[in-house]
C-alpha positions as a Markdown table, in Angstrom:
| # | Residue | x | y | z |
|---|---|---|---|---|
| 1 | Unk | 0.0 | 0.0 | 0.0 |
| 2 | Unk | 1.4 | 3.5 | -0.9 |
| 3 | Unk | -0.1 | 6.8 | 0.9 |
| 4 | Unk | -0.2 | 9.2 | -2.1 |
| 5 | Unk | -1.7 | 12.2 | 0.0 |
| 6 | Unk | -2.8 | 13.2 | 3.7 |
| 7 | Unk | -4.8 | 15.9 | 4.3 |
| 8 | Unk | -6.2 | 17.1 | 7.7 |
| 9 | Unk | -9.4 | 19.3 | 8.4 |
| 10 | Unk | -10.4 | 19.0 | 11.8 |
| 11 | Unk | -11.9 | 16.7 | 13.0 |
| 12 | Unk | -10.9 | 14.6 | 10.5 |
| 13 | Unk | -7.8 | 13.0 | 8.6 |
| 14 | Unk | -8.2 | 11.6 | 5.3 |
| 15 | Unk | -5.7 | 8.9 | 3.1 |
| 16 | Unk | -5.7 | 8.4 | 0.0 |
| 17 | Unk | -3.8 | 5.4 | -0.8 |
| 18 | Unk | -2.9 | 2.9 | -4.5 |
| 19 | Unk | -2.6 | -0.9 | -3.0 |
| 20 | Unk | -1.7 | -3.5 | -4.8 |
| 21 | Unk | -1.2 | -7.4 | -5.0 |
| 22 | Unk | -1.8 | -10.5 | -6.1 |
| 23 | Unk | -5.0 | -12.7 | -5.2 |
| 24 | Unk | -3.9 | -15.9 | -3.4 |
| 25 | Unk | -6.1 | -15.8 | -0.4 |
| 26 | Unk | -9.8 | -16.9 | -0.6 |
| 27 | Unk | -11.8 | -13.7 | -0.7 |
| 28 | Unk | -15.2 | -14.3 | 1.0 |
| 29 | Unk | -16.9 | -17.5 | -1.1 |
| 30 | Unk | -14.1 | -16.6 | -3.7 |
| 31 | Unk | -11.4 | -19.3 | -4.6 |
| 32 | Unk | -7.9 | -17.7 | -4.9 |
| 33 | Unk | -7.2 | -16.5 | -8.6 |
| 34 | Unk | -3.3 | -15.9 | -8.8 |
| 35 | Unk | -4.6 | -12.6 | -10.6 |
| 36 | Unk | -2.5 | -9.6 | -9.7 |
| 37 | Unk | -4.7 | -6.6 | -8.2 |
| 38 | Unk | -4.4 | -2.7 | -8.5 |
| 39 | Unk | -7.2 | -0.2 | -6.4 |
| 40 | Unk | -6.9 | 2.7 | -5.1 |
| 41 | Unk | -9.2 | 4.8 | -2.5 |
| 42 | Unk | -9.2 | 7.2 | 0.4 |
| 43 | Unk | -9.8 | 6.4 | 4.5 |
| 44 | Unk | -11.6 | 8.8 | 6.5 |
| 45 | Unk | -10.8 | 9.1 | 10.4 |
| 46 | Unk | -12.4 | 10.9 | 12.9 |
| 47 | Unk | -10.1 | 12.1 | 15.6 |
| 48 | Unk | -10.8 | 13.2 | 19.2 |
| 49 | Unk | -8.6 | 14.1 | 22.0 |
| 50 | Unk | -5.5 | 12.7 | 19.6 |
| 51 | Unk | -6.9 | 9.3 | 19.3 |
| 52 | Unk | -8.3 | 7.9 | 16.1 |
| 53 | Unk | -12.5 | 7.6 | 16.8 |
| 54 | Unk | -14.4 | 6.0 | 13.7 |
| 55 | Unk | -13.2 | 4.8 | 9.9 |
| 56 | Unk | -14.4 | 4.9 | 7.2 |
| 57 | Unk | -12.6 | 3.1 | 3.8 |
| 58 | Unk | -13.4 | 3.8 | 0.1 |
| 59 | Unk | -12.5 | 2.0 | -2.8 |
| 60 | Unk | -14.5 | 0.3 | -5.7 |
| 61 | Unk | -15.3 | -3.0 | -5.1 |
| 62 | Unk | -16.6 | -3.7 | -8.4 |
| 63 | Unk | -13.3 | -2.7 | -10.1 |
| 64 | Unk | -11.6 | -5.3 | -7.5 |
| 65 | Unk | -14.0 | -7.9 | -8.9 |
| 66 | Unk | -13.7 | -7.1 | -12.2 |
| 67 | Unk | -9.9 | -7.5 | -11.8 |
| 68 | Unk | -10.1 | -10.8 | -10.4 |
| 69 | Unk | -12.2 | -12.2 | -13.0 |
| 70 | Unk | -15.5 | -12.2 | -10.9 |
| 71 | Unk | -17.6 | -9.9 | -12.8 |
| 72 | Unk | -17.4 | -8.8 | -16.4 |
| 73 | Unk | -15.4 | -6.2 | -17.7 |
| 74 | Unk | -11.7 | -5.1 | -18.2 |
């Protein structure tokens, strides 16, 4: 996972990230495809008193699915 940009605005911090990787673990009901992977997306933390509250994470799941063969698409 690479952070490509942080930004703060109180109360919140928000990540944007790019992961990548290859899909050899079983993924819910899905059998492990060997395909490699690329998504990015952004997290979204609350923070109170210096201490990370709720989460939130972001990404397309779809394009995830697509990647792996799952659904159609390129």
């Amino acid at each position: 996972m690479d952070i490509e940009q942080i930004l703060a605005v109180d109360p919140y911090v928000i990540v944007r990230w790019r992961s990548t990787g290859t899909h050899f673990g079983k993924l819910g009901d899905i059998q492990p495809t060997a395909r490699k992977v690329s998504l990015h997306g952004c997290s979204i933390m609350e923070v109170k008193a210096m201490k990370a509250g709720h989460t939130w994470v972001y990404f397309d799941n779809a394009h995830l699915l697509r990647q792996i063969g799952v659904l159609p698409g390129s």
